[in-house]
Every structure is written in C-alpha cells, then in structure tokens.
N, C-alpha and C positions, 0 to 999 in steps of 0.2 A: 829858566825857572818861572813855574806860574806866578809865583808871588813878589814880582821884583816892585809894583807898585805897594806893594804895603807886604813889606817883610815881614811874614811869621804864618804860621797857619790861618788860614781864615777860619771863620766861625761863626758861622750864623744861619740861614735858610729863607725860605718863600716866606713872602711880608705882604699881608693884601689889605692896609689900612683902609683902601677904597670902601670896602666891606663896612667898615664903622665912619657916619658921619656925625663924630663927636670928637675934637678936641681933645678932651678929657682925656679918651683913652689913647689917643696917639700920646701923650704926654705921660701917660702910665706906659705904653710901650718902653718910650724909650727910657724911661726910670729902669724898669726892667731888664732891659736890653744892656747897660749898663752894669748892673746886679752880674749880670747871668755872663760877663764876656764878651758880647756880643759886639762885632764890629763889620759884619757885611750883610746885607739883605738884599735878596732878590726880589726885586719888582719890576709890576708891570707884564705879570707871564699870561695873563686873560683876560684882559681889558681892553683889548679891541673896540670894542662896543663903546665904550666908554671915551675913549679916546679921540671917535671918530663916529659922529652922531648920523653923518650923510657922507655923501661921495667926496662934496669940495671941503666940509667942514674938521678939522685937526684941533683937539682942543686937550693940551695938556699942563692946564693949571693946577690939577689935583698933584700932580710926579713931579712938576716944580716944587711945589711945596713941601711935598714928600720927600724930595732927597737931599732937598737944603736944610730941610731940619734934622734929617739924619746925621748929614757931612756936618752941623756946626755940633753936634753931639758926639763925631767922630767913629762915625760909620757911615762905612762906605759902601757903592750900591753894584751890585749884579745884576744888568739892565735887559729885560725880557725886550721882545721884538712884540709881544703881544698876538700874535699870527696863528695861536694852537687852536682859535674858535673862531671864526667868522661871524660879525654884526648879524641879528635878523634882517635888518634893512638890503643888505648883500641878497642874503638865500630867497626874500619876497623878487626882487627889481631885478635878480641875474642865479635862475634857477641852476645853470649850468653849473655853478662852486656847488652844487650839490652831489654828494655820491649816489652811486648804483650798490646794491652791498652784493654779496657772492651771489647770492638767490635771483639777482635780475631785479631786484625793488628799488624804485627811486627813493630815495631818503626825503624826509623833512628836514626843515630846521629843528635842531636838537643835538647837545650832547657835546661833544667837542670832538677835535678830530675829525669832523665833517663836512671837509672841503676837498673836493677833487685834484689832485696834485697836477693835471692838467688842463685843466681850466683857465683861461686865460683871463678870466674876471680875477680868478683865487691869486692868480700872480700878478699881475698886474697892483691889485690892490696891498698884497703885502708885502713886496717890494718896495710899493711906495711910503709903505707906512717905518718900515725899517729906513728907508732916506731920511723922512720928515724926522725921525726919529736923533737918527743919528748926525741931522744938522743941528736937531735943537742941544744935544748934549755932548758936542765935542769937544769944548773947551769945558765941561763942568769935570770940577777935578777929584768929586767923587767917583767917578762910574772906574771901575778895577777890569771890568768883562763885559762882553756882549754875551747873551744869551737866545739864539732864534729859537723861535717857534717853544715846542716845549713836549718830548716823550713821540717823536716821528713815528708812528705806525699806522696800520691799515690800508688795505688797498681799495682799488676805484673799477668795476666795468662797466663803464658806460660805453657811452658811441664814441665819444669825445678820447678817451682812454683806447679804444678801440682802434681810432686812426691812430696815435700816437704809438702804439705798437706796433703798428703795421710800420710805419714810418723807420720807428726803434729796428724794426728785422730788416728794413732795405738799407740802413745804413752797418748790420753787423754782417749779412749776407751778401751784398749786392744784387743778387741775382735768385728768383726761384727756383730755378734748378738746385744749387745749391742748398735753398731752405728744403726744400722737398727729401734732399738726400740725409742732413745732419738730423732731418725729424724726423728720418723713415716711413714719408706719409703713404709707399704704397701698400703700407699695414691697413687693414680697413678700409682702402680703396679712397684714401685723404689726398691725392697726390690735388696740388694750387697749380692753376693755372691762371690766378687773377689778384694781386694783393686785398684785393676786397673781401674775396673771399676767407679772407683770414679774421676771425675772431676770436676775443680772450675763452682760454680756457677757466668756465664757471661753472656752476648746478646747471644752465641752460645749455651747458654744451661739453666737453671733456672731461669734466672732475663729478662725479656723484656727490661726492665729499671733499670737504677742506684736506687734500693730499692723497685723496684717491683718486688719481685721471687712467685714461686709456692712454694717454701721449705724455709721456714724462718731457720729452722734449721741447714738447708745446708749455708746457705749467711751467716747467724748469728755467727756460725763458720767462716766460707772463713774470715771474718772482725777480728774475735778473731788473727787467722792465719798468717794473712797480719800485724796485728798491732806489733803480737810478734815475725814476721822474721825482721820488721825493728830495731825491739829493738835491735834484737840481731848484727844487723851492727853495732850499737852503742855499744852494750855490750863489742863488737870485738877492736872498737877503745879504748875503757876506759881502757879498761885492758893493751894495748900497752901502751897508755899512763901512767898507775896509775905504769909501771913496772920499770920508771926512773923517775918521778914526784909524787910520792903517797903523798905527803904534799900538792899539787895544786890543785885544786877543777876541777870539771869538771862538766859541762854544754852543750846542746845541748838547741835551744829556739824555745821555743812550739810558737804557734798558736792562744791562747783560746779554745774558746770549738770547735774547730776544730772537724768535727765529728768520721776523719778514723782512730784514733789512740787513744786508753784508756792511757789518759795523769795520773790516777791516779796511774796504774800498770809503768809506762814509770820513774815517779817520784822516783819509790823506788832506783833506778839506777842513779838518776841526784845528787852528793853533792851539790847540789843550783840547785831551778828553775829558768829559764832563760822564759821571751815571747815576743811577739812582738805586739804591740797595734797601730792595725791601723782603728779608727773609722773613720765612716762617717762624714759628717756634720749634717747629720740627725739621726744618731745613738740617742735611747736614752742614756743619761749621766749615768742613772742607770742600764743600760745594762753595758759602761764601768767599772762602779764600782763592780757587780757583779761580773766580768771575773776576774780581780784584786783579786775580793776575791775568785773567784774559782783558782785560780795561787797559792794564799798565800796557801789555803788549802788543795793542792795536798802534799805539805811536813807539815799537822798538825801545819797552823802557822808560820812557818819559812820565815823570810823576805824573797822577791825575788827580782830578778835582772828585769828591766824592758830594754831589751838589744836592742829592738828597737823601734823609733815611727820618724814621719817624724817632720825636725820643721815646716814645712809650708803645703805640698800639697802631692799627691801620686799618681802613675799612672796609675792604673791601674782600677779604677774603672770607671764606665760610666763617672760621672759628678766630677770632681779632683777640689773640691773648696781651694781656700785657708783657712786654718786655719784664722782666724781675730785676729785681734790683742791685747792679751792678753789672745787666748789661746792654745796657746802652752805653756806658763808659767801654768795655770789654771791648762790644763791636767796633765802636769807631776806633779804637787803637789796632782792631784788627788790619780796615780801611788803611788807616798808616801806616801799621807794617808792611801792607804790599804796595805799597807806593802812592797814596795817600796823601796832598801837601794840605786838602781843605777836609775841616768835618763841617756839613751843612745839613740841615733839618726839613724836612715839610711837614708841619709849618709853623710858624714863630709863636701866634695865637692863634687860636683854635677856629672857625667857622660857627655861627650859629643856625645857619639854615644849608639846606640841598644835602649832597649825598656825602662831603666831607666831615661834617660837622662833627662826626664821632673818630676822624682821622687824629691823631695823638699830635700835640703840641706844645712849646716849651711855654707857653704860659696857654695854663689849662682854662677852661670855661670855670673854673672858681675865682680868676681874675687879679690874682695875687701869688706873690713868691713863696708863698708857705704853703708850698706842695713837696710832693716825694720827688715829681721829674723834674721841677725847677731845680731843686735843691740839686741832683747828679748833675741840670746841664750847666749850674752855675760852678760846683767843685771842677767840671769838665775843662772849662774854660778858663779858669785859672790854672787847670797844670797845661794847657794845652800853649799856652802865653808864656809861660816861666818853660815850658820843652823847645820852644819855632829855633832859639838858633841854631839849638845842636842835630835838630833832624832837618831842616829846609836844606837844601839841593846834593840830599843825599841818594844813593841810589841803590840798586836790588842788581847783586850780581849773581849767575846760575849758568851752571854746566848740563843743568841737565834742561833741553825744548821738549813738550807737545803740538802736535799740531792740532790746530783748531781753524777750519774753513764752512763759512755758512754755504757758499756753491754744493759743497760737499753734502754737507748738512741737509740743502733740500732734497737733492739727488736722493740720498738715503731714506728719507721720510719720503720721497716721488715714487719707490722704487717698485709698489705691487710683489713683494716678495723680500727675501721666502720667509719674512716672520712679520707679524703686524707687532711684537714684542718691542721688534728693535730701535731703541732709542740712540741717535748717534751719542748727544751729548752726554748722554751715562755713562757710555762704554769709557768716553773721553774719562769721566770724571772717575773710573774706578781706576786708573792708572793714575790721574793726577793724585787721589787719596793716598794709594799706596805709598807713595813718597812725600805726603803728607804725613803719613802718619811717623816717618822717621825724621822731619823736621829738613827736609832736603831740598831748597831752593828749586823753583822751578820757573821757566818762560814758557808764557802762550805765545804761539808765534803763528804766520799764515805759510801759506805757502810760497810765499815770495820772499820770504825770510832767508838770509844768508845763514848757513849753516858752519861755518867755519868755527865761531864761538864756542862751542857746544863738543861735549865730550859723547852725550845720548842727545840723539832725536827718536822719537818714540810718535807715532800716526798709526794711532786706533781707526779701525775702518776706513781704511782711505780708498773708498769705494772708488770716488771718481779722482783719475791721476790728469793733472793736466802738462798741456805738452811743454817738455823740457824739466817737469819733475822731476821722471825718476832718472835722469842724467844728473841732476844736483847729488840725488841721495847716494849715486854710484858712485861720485867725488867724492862725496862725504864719506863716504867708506871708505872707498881706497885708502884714502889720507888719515885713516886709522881710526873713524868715528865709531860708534857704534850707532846701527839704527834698528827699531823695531817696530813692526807694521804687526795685523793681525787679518784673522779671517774676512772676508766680503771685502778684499781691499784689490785694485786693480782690477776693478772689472769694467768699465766704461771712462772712455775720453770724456773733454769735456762736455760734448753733447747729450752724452749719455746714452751713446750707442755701445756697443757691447765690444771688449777689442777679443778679436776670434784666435785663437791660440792655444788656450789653456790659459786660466787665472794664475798668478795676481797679472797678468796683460804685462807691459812695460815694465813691471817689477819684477818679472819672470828670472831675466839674469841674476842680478844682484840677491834676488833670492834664491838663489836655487832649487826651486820648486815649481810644482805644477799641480791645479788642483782638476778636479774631472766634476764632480759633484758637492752640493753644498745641503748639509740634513740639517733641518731645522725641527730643535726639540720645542715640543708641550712645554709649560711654565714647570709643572711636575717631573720633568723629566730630565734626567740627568745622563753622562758619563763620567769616564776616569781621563784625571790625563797621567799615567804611567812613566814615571822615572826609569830610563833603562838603566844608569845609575847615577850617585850623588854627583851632583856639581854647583858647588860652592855653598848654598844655603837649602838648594833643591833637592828631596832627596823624597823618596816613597808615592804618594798617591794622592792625587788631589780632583775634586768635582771639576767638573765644566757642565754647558750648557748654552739655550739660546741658537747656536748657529753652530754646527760644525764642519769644516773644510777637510773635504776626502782629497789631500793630498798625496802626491811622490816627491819625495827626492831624488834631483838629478842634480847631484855636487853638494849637496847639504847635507849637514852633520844631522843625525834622528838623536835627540834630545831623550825625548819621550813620545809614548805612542798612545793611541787611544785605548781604552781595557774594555769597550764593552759594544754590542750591536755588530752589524755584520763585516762593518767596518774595524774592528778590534786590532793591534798590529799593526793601522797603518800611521804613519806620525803627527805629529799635535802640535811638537816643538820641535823645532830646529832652527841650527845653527849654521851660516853661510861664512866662510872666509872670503874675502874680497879683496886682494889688494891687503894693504893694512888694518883691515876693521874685520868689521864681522855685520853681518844682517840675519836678524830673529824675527821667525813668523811663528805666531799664536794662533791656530786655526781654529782653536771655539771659545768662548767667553769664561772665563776662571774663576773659580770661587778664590775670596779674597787675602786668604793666606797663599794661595802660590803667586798674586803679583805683589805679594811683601818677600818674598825666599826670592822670587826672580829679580824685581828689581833691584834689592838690596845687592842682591849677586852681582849685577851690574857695575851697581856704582861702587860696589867694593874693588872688581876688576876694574874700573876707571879711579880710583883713589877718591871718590867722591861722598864725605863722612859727612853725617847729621852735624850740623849745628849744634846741638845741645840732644841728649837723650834723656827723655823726659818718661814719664807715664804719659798712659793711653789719656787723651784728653787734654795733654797741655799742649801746647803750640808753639814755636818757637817760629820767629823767623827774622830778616838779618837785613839792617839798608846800612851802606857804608859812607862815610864821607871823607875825603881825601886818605884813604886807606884805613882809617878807625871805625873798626866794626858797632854798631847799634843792633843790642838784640833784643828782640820784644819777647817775653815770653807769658802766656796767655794761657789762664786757669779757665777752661769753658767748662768744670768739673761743679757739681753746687761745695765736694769738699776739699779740704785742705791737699794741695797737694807736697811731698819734698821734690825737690829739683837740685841736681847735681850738677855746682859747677864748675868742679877740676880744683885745680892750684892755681889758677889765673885768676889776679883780684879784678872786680869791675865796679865801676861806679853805676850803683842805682840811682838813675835821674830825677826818681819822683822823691824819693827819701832823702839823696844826694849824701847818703851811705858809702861803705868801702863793704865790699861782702863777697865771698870767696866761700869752697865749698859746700855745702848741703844748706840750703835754705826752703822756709816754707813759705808756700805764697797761697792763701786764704781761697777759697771757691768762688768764681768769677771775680778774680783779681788780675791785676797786669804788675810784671815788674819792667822796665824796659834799664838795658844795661850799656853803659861805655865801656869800649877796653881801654887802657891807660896810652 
C-alpha cells in the first residue's frame, strides 16, 4: 500500500513557496491548505539552483524551514530530488551537461530538461545532490516519498551520447557482424567495419524527420538507448537515495503513453508509479480512463499515485479551457476508480511570473478561498478524507488484458509504411473504448505479462512479436483463452527485420492464417467487412478502413469477408480453434459498432457482464476490497442521467444513503457505491 505512512488518500500537489519571499503568504498558504484538505505537498522539484549555489556549496535552509512548518501544521511532504534543470553555473563551467537537440544544435542554458543523460558532469552532480539530499532528511518524519527528477523526457545526440551508444550496441550485440546482420546494413551499402563508425540516427544522418529513418533498426535502437541512459539517471538517484532512506518509497511521474520512454521497463525501478494527467477538454474520457489503466498496469495492478492534474486550466496547450464545474471533482474520482490511492494538483498556488503563471491552481492569483476552484478542491478534500478507509488497499480485478508495448509502439511509428495514418495507440484505444463503453473492466498489460488470469487477451497491431511471445499466446489458447490480434501484426522480430513466410510471422499457427498483401486506404476511403452470417451480436455489414490484410485461411474459420475492391471475398474475420480457445484476426481497422457487436460477443461467450448498464456517457467502474465490490459510477454527461441498479441494495458513500433500483445522478456528478 502506497499510503501506509499516513493512512488515507493523499491530497495535495507541487508547493514552490521559494517563489514568494514573504512570510505572509506562506502563513496564508498554510491557512488555506488547511481550509481546502490539504496534507501533502511536493517540494523542492526545480530548485537546484537554489539549493546549490556552486560546486562545493549545499544550502538547504529555505526546505528546512519549509517542511518543518508544513509537518507542525500536519502536512506532510513529497520530496523532489530537484535534478529536472541544471544550475547556469553547471552549463557556463561544464558545457558538456548540455544537449545536442535532433537537428545537430548545441543547446544553451535554458528551459528545463536540458541536461544530457550522459554526461558525466549531469550525473555526477545529481547523484550527489539526491545523497546530500537524502542524508539531510532521513530521520525528518515528514517526508511520505521521494520524488526524482521530475516529467523524464527528451533525447541527447551529441558525441558524448554517440560513444555511449556505441558502447550500449557492444554490450547488446557483442560482436559486429551480428549488429551488421539484425540492422541489415548491407541495404544502402551500411555494412560497420569499425564501432566508430556508428552514429545516432538524426536530421544529420538517418531520420529526415522525428520517425522518418532509412534504418528502423538503427532509430529503433537509438530509442531503446536513450530510454535506458535516462533510466539510469534515475537508477543513479534511487540508489543515493534508497542508501539513507530504503524504508521510503521512491517515485519519479511518468507522462502516460508518452512515446520516448518504455514506461513498462522504467516501472520495474519505480516502488510506486507516479503520472501526471493532463487532458484536454476534448480528450475522449475513455482515452483518460485507459492511460489510468495503462499506469495501474505497469506495476501488475498496484495502486498509483496520481501526482499531478491541474484543478481548473493548463498552459500550455493551444486552446487552455477551463475545466467546468464539477469536473475537476468528476476527474480525479475517475483517477481512483482505476486505481488511484493519491489525488495531487500542479499547483498549490498559482506562479506569478515565466510561462506557468496562467497554469490553473488551487489557490488562484486572487489569493483567497473565495473562488469557484478553491471552493471544488476544498468540498473535494473533505469527501476524499471521510471516503480513505473504505477505498485504500483495494484493488481492480479484470478478465478481460490489452496489450500495450512502447518497443512495439516505435517499430510501428519507425515503419516507413504502408500508411503515415497509422497511429498504434488509437487503434489500441478503439478496442479499449469499445468495452468501455459497456462498463467492462479492463488490464493494460506488456508483454511479459502472465496470461493465465485473463479470459481475452486482445493485441491490436502487434506489429513486432518478440521471441517466445507467440508460444505464450499459443498456451493461452490451448488452455481455453480467447486471444485476438489484428491486421500489420507479426510482421517483424524484435529487430525489426521482416520474419519471411507469410504474415502474422510466428502467429501464423495459432492463427490460422496467412496474409500475401497489405492495401492501405485514403482517409476517404472505405470497405465492408461482410457477415457471412450472424454470430452472437455480429450480424450484416459493417465499414473498415486504414489498413487492410489480403489474407487466406489455412484451418480458420471465415467469419466474414471483405465486400468491396479487387479483393472482395476474401476474409476480414476469422476464427482459429486451438486447443481449447480460439484466436481472432481483424485484418482492417473497424468502424466502431462492430468492435461493440464483437466484443460484446466475446465476453458474452466468456460470461464476462458489464458492471452496471448505463447510458452512453456514464461510466462505471469497480475496486474491490476483501471481496466487497466499490462501484464508482460517473456522469461525464452536462445532463441528468437515470442508472439502473437491479434489486441489490448499495450504500452510497458520499450521501451514506441505502439506494437500490433506478436513480438519478445530476450531469458531471459521481455516485460511488458499497455492496452490503
């Protein structure tokens, strides 16, 4: 459990008092902070500079002050490592913590995130600064977390980066011959005969553009590369830190599917995931819910820390709407419906200068509690304090996994074909929706994930199969799973070389198929995917698009076939017996009533029922505790919705009501329910 140092939800967000050198208002802070719930604040996430005037100098009398006066007020603190920006004095005296950006340009000082993950200035120095850190506050018995660094992204090609790669491929290849063969360098006449001769793929050299290359091999690495030098900054701080603190958890807060960094390799190194949720106003809600579950299932399930979201607005994107009014409360119950134990904010009080300043915060630049978002996040905090003991160390059970793999993920965005359309994480997210939209528990899971649990495993595009995959998913069948893949999936090992056969490569058996060609439609352009006949909710004519795979079946059931282009007749959908399961290949992208009729079909053939059946727009979802279901259910609608809930009475936790069939729950409202 994240929260065994102070039982209940946490509540609070980024605190940068430093910002104001007045008393005054630290003492209206914490008046506030009190008001509004508040009992954790992170500090210390970019104050480096600050901290650390010169090389030998360490001066942390300001975060003494700050957290003793927090702690005797009874808030407690989420302690940054301060490492996200590098001192000027660093970038003037050791230019080398500076990056190279894609284009080949030396960076200035500026900005944040602008230190080279291998630079032996940049680590050395924040290394040291997470020790000094974490000797000064070991025995302070505010601190709940560590926090490194802060939002890890961005890569590096310099020289320095350069060797380090070269370095990186002698210890994953041993030998050049072998790199020459997995890169296929004698394409273009590449073949190394010298590790020097190897350089990052950039605009100076393989990629025209950010995931445009000649050598997917080459990029596809560089990405491998770059994700595991920043790990290892991190790796650098944890262990400074875990060497006077090993009873404190430590955290660093992802992104979501953030693309430059394999958050699932990153997790095995986090004791708690930490991210930061900042939708759109137009974001779909089952996009957010997904990311939530791709979070929870980086650690297999384990509650996460939801460590930031704004309460009102954000700045950075074209059009910064305000959140409206009831859903900032909305979201973050959403945050805890998928597993959830912390709601935290950025940021506590608002900035008055540089490019945050118009970033949304619970005490606004009016400087008082008598606003609209104070008023949500102080109601927020009182239900969220009177809910911690019936939701803390409960958890999210689901039959049905997707797979989600960032490897995969670049390969697909590396691939030079056959559509610039194809977005892997959509395709993911229209199968996640789909059983969203029936209120149907789902796990994000990687590929290293045991499959036994699980009634459907479902891997959209699983373009690249890595070795000893599709042996899992052939168990998984047998033993009576259902699994379902889709077009452009088995076409390259891990390398990303091509496996020669006939597609899906290694998925060939268990699927009983074989495809020849792959047509990729115009945005305008459409086919049919043709029911040969009904089966179970599927039944008549439905669009596709995007990618179509000119498959045969050899042992597969033909489902339905395509109805239109030269290809008309030949199959779309089918069905493989295996053993005791079955395995379903989609071989072109669906418009989104057939993956409601199909999956539904599924999980009807698996016994696998909604939750609650709701109107389009509510949400339902379910954490259990010692086997007592908790159901959140969630109006993202502006109006009134009814919800049916059977003959089984439940207690509403907010009202602390007895309430049993048909109730209404207002537009952007939450009910959340015990069963008895």
């Amino acid at each position: 459990m994240i929260n065994e140092a102070l039982p209940k939800i946490w509540y609070g967000g980024d605190y940068n008092p430093e910002q104001w050198d007045d008393p005054a208002v630290w003492d209206e802070d914490i008046r506030m902070f009190k008001l509004a719930g508040i009992d954790v604040a992170t500090l210390n996430v970019f104050s480096w500079a600050l901290n650390q005037p010169d090389e030998e100098t360490y001066d942390f009398t300001w975060l003494d002050e700050t957290m003793d006066r927090l702690y005797r007020n009874g808030i407690y603190t989420c302690l940054a490592t301060s490492t996200a920006a590098h001192p000027p004095w660093m970038a003037r005296k050791y230019p080398d913590v500076l990056r190279v950006d894609f284009y080949g340009r030396k960076r200035s000082y500026g900005g944040r995130h602008n230190s080279c993950p291998n630079s032996p200035t940049y680590r050395k120095y924040s290394r040291r600064m997470a020790d000094r850190l974490a000797e000064q506050y070991k025995n302070h018995p505010g601190v709940l977390i560590w926090h490194v660094s802060n939002e890890y992204g961005g890569y590096c090609y310099c020289d320095r980066c350069a060797q380090a790669f070269r370095d990186w491929l002698k210890e994953r290849y041993t030998d050049l011959d072998r790199l020459n063969k997995v890169w296929n360098t004698r394409f273009w006449g590449h073949t190394f005969y010298d590790w020097e001769e190897i350089v990052p793929p950039y605009a100076l050299s393989e990629e025209e553009e950010y995931n445009r290359t000649n050598f997917q091999g080459i990029s596809l690495d560089y990405r491998r590369f770059m994700s595991d030098s920043l790990l290892d900054c991190y790796r650098a701080e944890y262990k400074a830190i875990k060497r006077h603190t090993p009873h404190i958890p430590v955290t660093t807060n992802l992104m979501g599917t953030y693309p430059e960094l394999d958050y699932f390799k990153w997790a095995k190194d986090l004791d708690v995931v930490s991210w930061d949720n900042y939708p759109s106003i137009d974001t779909p809600v089952s996009y957010t819910a997904m990311v939530h579950d791709l979070m929870r299932g980086l650690k297999s399930g384990q509650p996460f820390m939801l460590m930031e979201q704004t309460p009102s607005q954000q700045n950075w994107q074209p059009y910064n709407s305000l959140k409206r009014p009831g859903v900032m409360r909305l979201w973050s119950y959403q945050a805890v419906a998928h597993g959830a134990d912390t709601v935290m904010f950025f940021q506590l009080r608002r900035s008055i200068g540089a490019c945050e300043k118009f970033h949304g915060a619970v005490i606004e630049h009016a400087g008082h509690e008598h606003t609209r978002v104070f008023r949500e996040c102080a109601d927020l905090g009182q239900e969220l304090h009177r809910l911690s003991d019936q939701l803390l160390d409960s958890r999210i059970e689901a039959k049905v996994a997707i797979v989600f793999d960032w490897e995969n993920r670049w390969a697909v965005d590396l691939s030079s074909g056959p559509s610039v359309a194809l977005r892997y994480e959509q395709e993911v997210h229209k199968y996640y929706d789909a059983l969203y939209q029936f209120n149907i528990p789902v796990d994000m899971i990687s590929v290293e994930e045991d499959l036994d649990s699980y009634s459907i495993v479902i891997a959209p595009v699983l373009y690249m199969v890595k070795p000893g995959y599709a042996e899992k998913v052939e168990s998984f069948v047998n033993s009576g799973g259902t699994f379902v893949t889709t077009f452009f999936s088995g076409i390259v090992d891990e390398n990303d070389r091509v496996v020669t056969g006939g597609y899906p490569g290694e998925l060939r058996r268990v699927m009983g198929i074989w495809a020849e060609e792959i047509d990729a439609l115009y945005p305008e352009e459409k086919n049919q995917i043709v029911m040969k006949q009904a089966k179970g909710n599927l039944r008549g004519t439905y669009e596709c698009g995007l990618l179509c795979d000119l498959i045969h079946a050899e042992g597969a059931e033909v489902v339905a076939e395509y109805g239109d282009d030269f290809y008309q007749g030949m199959p779309v959908l089918t069905k493989n017996r295996w053993g005791g399961g079955t395995a379903w290949y989609v071989a072109s992208s669906p418009e989104t009533s057939f993956l409601k009729d199909f999956l539904s079909t599924l999980c009807d053939e698996k016994g696998i029922q909604p939750l609650l059946k709701t109107p389009s727009g509510v949400e339902v979802s379910e954490r259990r505790k010692k086997e007592q279901p908790i159901l959140f259910v969630l109006n993202h609608r502006p109006e009134m919705a009814t919800i049916h809930l059977g003959e089984r009475p439940w207690i509403d936790l907010l009202s602390r009501q007895t309430v049993t069939g048909s109730v209404s729950l207002p537009g952007k409202d939450v009910m959340i329910l015990s069963g008895f």
